[in-house]
Each structure stands twice: as C-alpha cells, then as structure tokens.
Chimera marker file (.cmm) of the C-alpha trace (Angstrom):
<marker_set name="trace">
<marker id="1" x="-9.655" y="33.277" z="-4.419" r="1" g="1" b="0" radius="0.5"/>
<marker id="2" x="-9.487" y="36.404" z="-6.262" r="1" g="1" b="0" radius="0.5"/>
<marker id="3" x="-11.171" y="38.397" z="-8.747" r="1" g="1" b="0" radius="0.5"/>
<marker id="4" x="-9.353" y="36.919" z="-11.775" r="1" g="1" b="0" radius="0.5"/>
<marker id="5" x="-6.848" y="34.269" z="-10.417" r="1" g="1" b="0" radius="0.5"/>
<marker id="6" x="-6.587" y="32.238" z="-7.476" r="1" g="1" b="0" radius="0.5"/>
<marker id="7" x="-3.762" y="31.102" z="-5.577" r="1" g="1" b="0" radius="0.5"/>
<marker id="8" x="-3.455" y="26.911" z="-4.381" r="1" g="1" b="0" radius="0.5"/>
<marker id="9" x="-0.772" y="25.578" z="-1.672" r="1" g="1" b="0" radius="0.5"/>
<marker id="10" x="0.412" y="22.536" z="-3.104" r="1" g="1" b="0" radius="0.5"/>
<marker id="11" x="1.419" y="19.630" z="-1.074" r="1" g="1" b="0" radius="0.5"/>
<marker id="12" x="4.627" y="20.569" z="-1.332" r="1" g="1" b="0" radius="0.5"/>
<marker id="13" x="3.983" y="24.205" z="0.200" r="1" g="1" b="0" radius="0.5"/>
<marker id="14" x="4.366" y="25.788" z="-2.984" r="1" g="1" b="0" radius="0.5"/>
<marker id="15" x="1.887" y="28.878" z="-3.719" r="1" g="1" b="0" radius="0.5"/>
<marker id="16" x="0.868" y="28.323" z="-7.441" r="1" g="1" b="0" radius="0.5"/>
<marker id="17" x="-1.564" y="31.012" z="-9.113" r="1" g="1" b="0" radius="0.5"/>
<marker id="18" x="-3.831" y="29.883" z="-11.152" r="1" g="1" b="0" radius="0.5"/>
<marker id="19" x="-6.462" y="31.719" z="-13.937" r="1" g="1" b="0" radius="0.5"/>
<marker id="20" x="-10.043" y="32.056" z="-12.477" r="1" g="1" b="0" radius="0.5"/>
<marker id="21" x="-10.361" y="30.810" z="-16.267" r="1" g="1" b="0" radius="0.5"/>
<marker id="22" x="-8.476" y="27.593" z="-16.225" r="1" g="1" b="0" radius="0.5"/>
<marker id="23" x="-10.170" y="26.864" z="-12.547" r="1" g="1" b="0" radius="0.5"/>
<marker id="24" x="-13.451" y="27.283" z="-14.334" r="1" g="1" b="0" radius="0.5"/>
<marker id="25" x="-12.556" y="24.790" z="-17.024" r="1" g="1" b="0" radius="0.5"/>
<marker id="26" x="-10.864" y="22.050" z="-14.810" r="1" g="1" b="0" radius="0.5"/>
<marker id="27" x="-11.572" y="19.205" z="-12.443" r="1" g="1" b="0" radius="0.5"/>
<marker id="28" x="-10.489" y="19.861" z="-9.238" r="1" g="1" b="0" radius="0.5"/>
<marker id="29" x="-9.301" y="17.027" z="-6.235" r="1" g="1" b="0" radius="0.5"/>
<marker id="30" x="-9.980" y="18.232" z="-2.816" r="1" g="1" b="0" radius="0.5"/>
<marker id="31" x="-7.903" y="15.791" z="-1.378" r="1" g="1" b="0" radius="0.5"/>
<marker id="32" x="-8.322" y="17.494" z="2.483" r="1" g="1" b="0" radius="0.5"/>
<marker id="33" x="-12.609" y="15.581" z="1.688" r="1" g="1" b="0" radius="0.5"/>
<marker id="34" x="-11.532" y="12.281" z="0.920" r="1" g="1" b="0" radius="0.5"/>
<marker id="35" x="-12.795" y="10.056" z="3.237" r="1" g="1" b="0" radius="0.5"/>
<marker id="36" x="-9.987" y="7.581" z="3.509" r="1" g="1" b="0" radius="0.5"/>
<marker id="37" x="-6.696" y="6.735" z="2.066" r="1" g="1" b="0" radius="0.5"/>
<marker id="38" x="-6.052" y="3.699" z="0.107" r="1" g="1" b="0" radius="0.5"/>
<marker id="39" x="-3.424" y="1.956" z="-0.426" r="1" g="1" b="0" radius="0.5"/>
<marker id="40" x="-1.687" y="-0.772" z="-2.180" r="1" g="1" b="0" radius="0.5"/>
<marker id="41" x="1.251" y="-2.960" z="-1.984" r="1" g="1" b="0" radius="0.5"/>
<marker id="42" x="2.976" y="-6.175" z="-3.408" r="1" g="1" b="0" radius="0.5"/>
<marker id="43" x="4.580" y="-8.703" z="-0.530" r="1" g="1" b="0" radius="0.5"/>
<marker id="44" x="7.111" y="-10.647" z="-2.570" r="1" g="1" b="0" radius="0.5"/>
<marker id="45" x="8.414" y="-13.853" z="-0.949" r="1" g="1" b="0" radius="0.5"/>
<marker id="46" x="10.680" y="-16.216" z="-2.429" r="1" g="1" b="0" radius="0.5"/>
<marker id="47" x="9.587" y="-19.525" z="-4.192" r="1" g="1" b="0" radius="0.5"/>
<marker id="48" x="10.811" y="-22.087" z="-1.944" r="1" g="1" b="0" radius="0.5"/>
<marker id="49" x="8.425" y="-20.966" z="0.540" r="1" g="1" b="0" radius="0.5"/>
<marker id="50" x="6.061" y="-23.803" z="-1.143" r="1" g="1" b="0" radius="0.5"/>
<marker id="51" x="2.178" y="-23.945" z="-0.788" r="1" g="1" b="0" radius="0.5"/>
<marker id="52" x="2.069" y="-24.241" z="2.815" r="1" g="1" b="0" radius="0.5"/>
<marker id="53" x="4.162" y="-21.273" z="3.849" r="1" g="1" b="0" radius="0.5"/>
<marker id="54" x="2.624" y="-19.037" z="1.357" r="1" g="1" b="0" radius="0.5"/>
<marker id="55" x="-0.703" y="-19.833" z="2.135" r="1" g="1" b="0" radius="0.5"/>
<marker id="56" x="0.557" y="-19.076" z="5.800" r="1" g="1" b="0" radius="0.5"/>
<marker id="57" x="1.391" y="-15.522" z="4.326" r="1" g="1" b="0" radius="0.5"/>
<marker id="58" x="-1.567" y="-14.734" z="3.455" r="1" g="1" b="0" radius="0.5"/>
<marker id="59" x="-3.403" y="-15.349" z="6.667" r="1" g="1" b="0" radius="0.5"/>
<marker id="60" x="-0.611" y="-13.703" z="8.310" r="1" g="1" b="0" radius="0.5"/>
<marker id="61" x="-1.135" y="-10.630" z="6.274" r="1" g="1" b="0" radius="0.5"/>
<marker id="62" x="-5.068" y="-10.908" z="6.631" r="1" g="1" b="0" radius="0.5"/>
<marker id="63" x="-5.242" y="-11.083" z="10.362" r="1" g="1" b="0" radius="0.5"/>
<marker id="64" x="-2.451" y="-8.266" z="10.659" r="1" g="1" b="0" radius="0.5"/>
<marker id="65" x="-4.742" y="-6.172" z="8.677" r="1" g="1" b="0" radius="0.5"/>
<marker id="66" x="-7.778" y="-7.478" z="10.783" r="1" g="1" b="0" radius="0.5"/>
<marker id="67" x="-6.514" y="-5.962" z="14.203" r="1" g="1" b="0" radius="0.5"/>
<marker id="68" x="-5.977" y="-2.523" z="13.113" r="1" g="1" b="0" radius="0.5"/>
<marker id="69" x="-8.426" y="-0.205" z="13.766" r="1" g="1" b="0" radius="0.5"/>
<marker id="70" x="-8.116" y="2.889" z="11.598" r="1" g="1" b="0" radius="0.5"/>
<marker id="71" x="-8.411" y="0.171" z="8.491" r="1" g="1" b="0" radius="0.5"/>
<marker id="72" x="-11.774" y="-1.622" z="9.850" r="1" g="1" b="0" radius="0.5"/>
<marker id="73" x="-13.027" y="1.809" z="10.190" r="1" g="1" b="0" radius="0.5"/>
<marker id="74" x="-15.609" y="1.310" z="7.146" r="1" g="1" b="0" radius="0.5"/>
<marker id="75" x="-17.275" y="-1.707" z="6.767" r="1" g="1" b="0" radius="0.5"/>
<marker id="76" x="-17.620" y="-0.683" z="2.935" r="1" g="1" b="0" radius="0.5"/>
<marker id="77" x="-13.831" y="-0.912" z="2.106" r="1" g="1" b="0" radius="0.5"/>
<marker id="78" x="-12.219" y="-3.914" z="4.459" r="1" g="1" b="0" radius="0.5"/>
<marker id="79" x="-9.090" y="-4.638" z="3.554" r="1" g="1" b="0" radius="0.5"/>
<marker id="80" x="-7.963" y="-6.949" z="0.694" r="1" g="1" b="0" radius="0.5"/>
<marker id="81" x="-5.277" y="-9.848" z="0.613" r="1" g="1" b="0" radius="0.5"/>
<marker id="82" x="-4.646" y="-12.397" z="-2.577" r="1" g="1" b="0" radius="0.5"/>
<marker id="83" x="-1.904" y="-14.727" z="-3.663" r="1" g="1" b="0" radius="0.5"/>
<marker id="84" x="-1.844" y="-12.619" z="-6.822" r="1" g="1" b="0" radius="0.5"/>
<marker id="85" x="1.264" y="-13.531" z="-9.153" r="1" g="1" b="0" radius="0.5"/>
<marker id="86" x="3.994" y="-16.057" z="-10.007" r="1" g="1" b="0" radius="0.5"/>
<marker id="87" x="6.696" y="-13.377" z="-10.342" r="1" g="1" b="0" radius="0.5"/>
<marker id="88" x="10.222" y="-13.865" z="-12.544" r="1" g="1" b="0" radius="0.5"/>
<marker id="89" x="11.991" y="-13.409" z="-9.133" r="1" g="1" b="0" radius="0.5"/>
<marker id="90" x="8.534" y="-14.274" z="-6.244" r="1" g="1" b="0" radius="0.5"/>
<marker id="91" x="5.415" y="-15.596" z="-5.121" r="1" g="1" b="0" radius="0.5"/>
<marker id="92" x="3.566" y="-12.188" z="-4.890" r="1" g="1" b="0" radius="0.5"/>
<marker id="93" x="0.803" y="-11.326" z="-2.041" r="1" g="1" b="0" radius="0.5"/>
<marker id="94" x="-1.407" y="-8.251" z="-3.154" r="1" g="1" b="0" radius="0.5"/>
<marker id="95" x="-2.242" y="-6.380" z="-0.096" r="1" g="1" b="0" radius="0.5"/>
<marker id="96" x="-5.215" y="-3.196" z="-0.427" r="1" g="1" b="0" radius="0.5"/>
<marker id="97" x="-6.488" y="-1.168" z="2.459" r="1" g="1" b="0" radius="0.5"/>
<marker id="98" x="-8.096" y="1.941" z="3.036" r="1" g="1" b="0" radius="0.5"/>
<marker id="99" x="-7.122" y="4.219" z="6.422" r="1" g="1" b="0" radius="0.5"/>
<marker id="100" x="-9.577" y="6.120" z="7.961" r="1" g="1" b="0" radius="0.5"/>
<marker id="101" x="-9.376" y="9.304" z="9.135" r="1" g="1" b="0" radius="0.5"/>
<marker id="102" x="-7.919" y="10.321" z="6.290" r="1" g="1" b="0" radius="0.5"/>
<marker id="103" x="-5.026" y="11.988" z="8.213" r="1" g="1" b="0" radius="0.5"/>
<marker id="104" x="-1.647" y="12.159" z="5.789" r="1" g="1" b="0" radius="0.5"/>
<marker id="105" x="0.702" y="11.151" z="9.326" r="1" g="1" b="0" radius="0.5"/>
<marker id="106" x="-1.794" y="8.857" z="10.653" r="1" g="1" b="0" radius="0.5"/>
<marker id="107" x="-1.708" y="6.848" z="7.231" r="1" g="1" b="0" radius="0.5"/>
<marker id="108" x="2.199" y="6.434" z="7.293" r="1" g="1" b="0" radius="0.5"/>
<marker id="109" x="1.568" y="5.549" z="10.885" r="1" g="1" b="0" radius="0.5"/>
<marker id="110" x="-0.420" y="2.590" z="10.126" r="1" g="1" b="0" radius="0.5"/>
<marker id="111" x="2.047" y="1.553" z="7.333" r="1" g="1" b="0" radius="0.5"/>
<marker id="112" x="4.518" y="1.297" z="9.303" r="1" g="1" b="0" radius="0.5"/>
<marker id="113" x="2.588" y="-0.429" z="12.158" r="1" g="1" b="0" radius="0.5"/>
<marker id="114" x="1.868" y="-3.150" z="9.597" r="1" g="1" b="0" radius="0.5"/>
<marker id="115" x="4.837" y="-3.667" z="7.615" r="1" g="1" b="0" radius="0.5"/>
<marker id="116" x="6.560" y="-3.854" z="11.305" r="1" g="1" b="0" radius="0.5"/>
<marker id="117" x="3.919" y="-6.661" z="12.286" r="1" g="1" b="0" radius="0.5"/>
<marker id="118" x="4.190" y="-8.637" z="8.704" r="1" g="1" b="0" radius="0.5"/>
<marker id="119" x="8.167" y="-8.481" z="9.140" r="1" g="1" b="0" radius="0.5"/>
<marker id="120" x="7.631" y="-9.830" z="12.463" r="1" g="1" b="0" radius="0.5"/>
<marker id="121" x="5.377" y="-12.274" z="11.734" r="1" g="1" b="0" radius="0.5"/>
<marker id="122" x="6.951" y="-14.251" z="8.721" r="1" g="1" b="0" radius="0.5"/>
<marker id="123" x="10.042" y="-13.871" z="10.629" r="1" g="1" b="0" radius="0.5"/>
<marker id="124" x="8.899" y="-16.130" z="13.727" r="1" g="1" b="0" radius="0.5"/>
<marker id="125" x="7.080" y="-18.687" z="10.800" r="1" g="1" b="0" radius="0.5"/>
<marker id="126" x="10.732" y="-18.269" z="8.779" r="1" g="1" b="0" radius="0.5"/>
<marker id="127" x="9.121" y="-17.024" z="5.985" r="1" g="1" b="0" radius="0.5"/>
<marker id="128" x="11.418" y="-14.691" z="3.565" r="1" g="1" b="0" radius="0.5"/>
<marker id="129" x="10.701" y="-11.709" z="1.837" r="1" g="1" b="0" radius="0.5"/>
<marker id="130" x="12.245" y="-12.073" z="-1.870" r="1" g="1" b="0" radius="0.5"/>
<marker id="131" x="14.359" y="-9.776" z="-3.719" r="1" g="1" b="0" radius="0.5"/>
<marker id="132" x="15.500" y="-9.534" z="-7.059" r="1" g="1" b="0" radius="0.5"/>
<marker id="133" x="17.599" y="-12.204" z="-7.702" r="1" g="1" b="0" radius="0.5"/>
<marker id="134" x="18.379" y="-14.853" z="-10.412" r="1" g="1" b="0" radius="0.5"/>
<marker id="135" x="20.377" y="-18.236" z="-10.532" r="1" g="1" b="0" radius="0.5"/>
<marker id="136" x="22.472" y="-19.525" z="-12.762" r="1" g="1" b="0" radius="0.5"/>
<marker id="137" x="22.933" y="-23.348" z="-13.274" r="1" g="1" b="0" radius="0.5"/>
<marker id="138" x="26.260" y="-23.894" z="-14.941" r="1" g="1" b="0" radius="0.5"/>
<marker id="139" x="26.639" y="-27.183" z="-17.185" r="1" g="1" b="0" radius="0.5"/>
<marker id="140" x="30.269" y="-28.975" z="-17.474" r="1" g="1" b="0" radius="0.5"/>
<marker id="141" x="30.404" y="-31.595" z="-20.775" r="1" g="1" b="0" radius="0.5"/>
<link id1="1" id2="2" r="1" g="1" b="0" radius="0.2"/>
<link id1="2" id2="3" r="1" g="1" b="0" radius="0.2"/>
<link id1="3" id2="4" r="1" g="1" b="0" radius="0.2"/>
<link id1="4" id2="5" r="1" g="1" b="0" radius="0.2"/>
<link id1="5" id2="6" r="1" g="1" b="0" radius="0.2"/>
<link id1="6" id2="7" r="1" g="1" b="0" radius="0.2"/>
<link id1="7" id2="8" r="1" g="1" b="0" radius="0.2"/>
<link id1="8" id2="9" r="1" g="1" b="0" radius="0.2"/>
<link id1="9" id2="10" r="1" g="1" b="0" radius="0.2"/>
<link id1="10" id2="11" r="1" g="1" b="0" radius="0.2"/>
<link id1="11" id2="12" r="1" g="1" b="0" radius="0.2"/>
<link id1="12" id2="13" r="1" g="1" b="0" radius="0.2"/>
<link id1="13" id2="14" r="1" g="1" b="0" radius="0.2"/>
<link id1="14" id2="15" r="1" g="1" b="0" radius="0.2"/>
<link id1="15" id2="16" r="1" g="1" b="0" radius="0.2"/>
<link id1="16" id2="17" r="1" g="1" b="0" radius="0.2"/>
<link id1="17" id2="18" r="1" g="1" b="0" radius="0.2"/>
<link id1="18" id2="19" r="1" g="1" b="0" radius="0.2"/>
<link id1="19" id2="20" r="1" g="1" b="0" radius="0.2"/>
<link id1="20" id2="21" r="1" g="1" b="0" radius="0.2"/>
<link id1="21" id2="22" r="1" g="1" b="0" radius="0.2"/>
<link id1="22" id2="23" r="1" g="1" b="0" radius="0.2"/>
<link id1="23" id2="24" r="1" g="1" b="0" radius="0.2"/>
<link id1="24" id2="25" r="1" g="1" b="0" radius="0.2"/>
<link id1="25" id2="26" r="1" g="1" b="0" radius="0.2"/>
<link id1="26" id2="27" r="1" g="1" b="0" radius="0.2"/>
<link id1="27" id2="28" r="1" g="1" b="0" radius="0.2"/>
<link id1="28" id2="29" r="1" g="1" b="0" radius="0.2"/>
<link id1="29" id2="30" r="1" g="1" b="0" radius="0.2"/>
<link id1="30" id2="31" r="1" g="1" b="0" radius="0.2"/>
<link id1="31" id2="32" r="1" g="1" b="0" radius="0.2"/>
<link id1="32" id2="33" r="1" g="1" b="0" radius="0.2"/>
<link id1="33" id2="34" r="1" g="1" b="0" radius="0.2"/>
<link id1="34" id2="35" r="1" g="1" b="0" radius="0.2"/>
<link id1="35" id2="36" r="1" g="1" b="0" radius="0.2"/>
<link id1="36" id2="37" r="1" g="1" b="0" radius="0.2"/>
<link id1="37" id2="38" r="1" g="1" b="0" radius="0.2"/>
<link id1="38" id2="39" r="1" g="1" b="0" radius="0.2"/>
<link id1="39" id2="40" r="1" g="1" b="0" radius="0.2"/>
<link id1="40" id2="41" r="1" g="1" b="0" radius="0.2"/>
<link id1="41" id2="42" r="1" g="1" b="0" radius="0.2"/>
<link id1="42" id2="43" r="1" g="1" b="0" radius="0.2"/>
<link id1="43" id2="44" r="1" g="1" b="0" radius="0.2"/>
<link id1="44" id2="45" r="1" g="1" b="0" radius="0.2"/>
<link id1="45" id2="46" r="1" g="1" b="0" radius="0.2"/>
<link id1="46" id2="47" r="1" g="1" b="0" radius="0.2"/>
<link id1="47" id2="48" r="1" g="1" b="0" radius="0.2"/>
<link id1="48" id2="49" r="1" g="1" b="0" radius="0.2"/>
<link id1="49" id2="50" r="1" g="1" b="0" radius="0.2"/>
<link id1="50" id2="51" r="1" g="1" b="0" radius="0.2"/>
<link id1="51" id2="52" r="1" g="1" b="0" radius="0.2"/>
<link id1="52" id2="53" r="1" g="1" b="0" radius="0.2"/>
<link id1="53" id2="54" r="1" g="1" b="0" radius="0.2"/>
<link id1="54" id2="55" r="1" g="1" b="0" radius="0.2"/>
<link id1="55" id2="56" r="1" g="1" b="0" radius="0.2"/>
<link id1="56" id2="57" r="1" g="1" b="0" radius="0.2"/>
<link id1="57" id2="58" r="1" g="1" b="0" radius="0.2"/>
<link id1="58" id2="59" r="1" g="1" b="0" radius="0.2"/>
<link id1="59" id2="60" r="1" g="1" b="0" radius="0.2"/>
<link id1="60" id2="61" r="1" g="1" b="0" radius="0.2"/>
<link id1="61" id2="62" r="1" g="1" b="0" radius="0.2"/>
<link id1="62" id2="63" r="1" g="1" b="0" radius="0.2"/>
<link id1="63" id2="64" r="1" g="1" b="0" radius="0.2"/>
<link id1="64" id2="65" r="1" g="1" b="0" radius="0.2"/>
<link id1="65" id2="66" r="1" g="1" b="0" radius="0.2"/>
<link id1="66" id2="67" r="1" g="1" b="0" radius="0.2"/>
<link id1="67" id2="68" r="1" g="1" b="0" radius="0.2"/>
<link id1="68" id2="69" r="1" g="1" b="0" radius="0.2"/>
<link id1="69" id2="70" r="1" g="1" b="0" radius="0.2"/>
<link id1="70" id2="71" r="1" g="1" b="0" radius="0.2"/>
<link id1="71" id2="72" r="1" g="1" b="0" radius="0.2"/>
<link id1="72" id2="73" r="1" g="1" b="0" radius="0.2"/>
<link id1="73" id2="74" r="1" g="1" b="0" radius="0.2"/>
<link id1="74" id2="75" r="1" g="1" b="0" radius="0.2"/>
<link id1="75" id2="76" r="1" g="1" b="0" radius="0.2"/>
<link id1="76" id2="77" r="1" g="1" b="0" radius="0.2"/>
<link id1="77" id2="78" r="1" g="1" b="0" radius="0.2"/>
<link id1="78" id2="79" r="1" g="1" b="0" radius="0.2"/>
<link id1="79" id2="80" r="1" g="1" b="0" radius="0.2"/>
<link id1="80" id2="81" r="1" g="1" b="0" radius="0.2"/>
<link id1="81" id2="82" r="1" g="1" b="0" radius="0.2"/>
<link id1="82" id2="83" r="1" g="1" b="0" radius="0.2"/>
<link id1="83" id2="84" r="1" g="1" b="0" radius="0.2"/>
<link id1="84" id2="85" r="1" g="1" b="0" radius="0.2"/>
<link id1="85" id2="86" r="1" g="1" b="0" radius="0.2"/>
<link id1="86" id2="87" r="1" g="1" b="0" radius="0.2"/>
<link id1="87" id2="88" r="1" g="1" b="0" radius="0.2"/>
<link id1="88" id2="89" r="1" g="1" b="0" radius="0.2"/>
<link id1="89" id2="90" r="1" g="1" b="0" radius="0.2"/>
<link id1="90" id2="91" r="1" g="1" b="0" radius="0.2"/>
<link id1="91" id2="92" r="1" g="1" b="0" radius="0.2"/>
<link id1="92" id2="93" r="1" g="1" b="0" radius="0.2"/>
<link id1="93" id2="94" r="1" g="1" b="0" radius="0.2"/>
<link id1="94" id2="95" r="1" g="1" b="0" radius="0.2"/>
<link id1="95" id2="96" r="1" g="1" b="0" radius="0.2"/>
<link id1="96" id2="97" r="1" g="1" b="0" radius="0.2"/>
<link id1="97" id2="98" r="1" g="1" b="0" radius="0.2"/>
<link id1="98" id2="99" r="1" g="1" b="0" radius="0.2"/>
<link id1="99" id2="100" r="1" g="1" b="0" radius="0.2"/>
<link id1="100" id2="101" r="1" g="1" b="0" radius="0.2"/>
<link id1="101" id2="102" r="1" g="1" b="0" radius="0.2"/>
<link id1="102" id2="103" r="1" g="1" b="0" radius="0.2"/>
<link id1="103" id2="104" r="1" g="1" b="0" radius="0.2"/>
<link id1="104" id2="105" r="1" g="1" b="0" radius="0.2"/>
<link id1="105" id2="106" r="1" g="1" b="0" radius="0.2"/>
<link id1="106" id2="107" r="1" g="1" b="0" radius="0.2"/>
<link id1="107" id2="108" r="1" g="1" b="0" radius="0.2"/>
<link id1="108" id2="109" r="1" g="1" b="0" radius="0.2"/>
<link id1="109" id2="110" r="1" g="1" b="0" radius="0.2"/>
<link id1="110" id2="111" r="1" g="1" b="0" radius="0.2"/>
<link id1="111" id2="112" r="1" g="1" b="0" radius="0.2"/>
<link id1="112" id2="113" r="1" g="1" b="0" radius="0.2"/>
<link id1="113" id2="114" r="1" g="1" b="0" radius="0.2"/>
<link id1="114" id2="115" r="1" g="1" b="0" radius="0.2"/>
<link id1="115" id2="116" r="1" g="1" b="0" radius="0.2"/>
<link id1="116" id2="117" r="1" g="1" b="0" radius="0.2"/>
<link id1="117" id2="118" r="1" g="1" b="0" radius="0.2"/>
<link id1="118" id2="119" r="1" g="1" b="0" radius="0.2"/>
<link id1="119" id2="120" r="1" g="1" b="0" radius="0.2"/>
<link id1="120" id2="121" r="1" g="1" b="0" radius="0.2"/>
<link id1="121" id2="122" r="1" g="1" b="0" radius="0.2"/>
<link id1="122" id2="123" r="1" g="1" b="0" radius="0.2"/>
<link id1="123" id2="124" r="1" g="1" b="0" radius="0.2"/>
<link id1="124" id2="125" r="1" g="1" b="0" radius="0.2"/>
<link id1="125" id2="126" r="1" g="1" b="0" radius="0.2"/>
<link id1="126" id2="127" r="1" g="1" b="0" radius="0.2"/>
<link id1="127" id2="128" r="1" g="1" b="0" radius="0.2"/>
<link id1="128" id2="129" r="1" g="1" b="0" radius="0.2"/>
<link id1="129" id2="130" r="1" g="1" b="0" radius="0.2"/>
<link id1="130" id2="131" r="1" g="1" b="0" radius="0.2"/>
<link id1="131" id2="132" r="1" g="1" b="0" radius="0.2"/>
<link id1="132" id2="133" r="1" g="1" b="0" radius="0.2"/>
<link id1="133" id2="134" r="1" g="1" b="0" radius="0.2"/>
<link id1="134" id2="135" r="1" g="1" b="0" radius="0.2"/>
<link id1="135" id2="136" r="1" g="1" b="0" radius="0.2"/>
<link id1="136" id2="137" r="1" g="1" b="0" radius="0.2"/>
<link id1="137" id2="138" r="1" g="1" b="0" radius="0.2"/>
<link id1="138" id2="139" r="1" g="1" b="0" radius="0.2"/>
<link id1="139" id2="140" r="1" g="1" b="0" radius="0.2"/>
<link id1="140" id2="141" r="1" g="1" b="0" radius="0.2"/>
</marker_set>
C-alpha cells in the first residue's frame, strides 16, 4: 500500500494497481479471513432409479458427508442434502457443505475425497449417475 495507489495479487498471480481512491470507495473481500469454504453441487441420477434407490442416494450422500472431518468442523454450518428437482433429463440431489480450514488445496482435497466415496457408493447399490440424454419413441401407423 502506497501513498496514492496500491498494488493487489490476484488469485491468478497477477499484480493489479489500484487508486488509493477507488480502494477508498469500494468493498473489499479478504478471502485469505473467511472462515470456511462452501460449496455446492447437483448429483443427477437417472429416473429409473425409482423411490427406493433415490431415497438410498440421499442417505448415501448424507452419511458420506457425515464422516468427513474438515466438513463437521462447525456445528453452525453441517452439511446439507435434499431430493431437490425432477430434472428434463434426472432426479436431482442438492448437496451443500462448508470446509473448514479454509485452505484453497485442502477444499479440492475433500471434493475429491467425496465425489470418490459417492461414485463408490452408488456404484456397489447400482445406482447411476444421469447425463444428458433424451429418448425418442417412434410410432409406425
């Protein structure tokens, strides 16, 4: 921080200057305080899974999310798993959970650690993720 500008690293690396004047007149984000990272995803499986199997999902998904420690860190943010949506294409699980530390590489750490599990998991109950995907019924007269 300088006399009349000051210079940010951006996440990127870049070094951006900025005008002690615009600083003064803008909201900042220190994102290096927060105190956790959220995050948010949509587990799309496919609609013959039926009742049964999807309501297997979503225990799946909550006791996966139940055994990791860096997102039962707070008690004030546990994680957050809903049969949300009757997609075009999927049944669609919404899946929210904050990481704490707040560490950049220990978040995609625990993503991975997850979506690994969940794949796992749904695999040995045969449950199938859904893609994008339409059919097409063809009528002969």
């Amino acid at each position: 921080m300088g006399f009349r500008s000051t210079r940010i690293r951006t996440l990127q690396g870049h070094l951006v200057t900025v005008p002690n004047s615009v600083i003064t007149n803008s909201i900042v984000e220190n994102v290096g305080k927060r105190p956790f990272i959220r995050r948010t995803s949509n587990i799309t499986i496919t609609y013959d899974s039926g009742h049964a199997k999807t309501e297997r999902a979503v225990d799946i998904v909550k006791d996966v999310l139940t055994n990791v420690p860096e997102i039962n860190a707070d008690p004030d943010h546990p994680p957050r798993v809903y049969f949300s949506d009757f997609n075009d294409w999927s049944l669609n699980i919404y899946m929210s959970y904050w990481v704490k530390p707040p560490d950049y590489w220990t978040y995609h750490q625990v993503n991975e650690r997850v979506n690994f599990e969940i794949m796992k998991r749904f695999k040995a109950e045969k449950i199938e993720f859904a893609f994008p995907s339409q059919t097409l019924y063809l009528k002969r007269e």
